[in-house]
Structures are given as structure tokens and as C-alpha cells.
N, C-alpha and C positions, 0 to 999 in steps of 0.2 A: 483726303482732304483737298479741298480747290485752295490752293495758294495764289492772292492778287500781289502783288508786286506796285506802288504807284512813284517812281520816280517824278521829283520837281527836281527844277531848276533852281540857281539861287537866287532868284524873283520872290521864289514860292508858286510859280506857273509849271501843270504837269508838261513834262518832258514825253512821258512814255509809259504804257502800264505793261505787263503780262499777267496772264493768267493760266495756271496747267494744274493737272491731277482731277480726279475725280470725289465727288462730294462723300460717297459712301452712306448716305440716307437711305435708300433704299435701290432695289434691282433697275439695270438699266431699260427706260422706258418710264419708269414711275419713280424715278429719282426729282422731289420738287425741287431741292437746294440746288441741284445742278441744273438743273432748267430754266429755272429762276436767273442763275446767277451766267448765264449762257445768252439767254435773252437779255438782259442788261447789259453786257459788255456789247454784246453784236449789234445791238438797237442804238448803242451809242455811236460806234463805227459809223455804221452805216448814216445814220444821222446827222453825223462830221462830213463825211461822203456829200449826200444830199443838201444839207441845207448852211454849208460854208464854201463850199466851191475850194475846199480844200483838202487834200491826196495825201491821208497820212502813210506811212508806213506800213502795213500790214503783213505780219505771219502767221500761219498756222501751222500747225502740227499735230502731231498724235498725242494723248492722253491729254486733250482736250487742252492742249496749247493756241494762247494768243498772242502776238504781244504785238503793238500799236504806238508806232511812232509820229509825233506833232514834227513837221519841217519845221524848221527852222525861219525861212525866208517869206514868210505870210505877214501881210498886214496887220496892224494892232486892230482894226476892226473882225477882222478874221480870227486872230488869236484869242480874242476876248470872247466872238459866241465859241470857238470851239471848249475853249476854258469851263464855259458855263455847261456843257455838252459832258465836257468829263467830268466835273466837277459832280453835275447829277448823277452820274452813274455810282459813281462813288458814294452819293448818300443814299441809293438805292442797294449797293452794294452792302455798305455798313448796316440797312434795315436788315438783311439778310441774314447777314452776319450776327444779329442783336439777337434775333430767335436761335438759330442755328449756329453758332461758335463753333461747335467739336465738327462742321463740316466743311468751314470757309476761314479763312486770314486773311486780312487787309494788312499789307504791311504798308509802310510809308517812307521812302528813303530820296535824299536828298543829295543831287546828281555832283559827283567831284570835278573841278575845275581839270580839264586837263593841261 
């Protein structure tokens, strides 16, 4: 199962998403859930990359690990298209999710004040 992870802040503004594990739909190569759900996180990165002029965080890893960090110190004009950037992925995500369940979770968890 691909597990998304979507950390907010206490705004309600995302913090930070990951995503790891594999969808399990079908053999790899013709796995759509994973493909799908791979292309929507990457497209949003990259997105955030290109068209905010703003350098999140990025890792990757094995068994199909991401996770994606918003800096902190960005403009409110910057925050807000990035916001709107994950924000979409996220209801792209959940479409996925809608058909697909036993291969994807969105979880949503809300970042503790250190």
C-alpha cells in the first residue's frame, strides 16, 4: 500500500507531505495506482520547483519514498501559490484514493508546536 502522510501547520497551511511503499495493483511496470500516484506527487514538486521560485526540501528513497519540505522563510505570495500546488495534489491524490482505497492512504496529521 502507498502511504501519504500530509503534515499542516497550526494555520492549517501543509508543512510537509511523504509518501512510501508500494501500491500492490498490479506487476511493476503496469501498476496504474502507483504511477498515478507517483506522477502527482513528482508533478507537484517539480511544479513548486518551477513555477514559485521556491527550494523545498526534497528526499527520496527506496520503496518508493518521498518526503517534501515547504521552508519556512518564503513570502506569503509564495506560500500561497505553493499551498495551492499541494493543495492540488492532494485532491488528485484523494481522486485516487476514491477508486483505489486498499492501494493508497491519505493520512492528515497536524504538526506539534515544539
Amino acid at each position: 500500500m502507498i502511504n501519504v502522510i500530509v503534515n499542516r501547520n497550526e494555520s492549517g497551511l501543509i508543512h510537509s507531505f511523504s509518501m512510501n511503499g508500494h501500491a500492490g495493483f498490479a506487476k511493476r511496470g503496469k501498476d496504474i495506482v502507483c504511477a498515478g500516484a507517483s506522477a502527482v506527487a513528482f508533478g507537484a514538486v517539480n511544479s513548486v520547483f518551477k513555477l514559485t521560485d521556491v527550494k523545498p526540501d526534497v528526499n527520496q528513497g527506496k520503496d518508493g519514498f518521498l518526503r517534501c519540505t515547504v521552508p519556512e522563510d518564503i513570502s506569503p505570495e509564495q506560500q500561497e501559490k505553493v499551498q495551492l500546488l499541494l493543495e492540488g495534489m492532494i485532491v488528485a491524490l484523494q481522486t485516487i484514493e476514491l477508486d483505489y482505497g486498499k492501494h493508497i492512504k491519505i493520512t492528515f496529521k497536524k504538526q506539534e508546536v515544539e
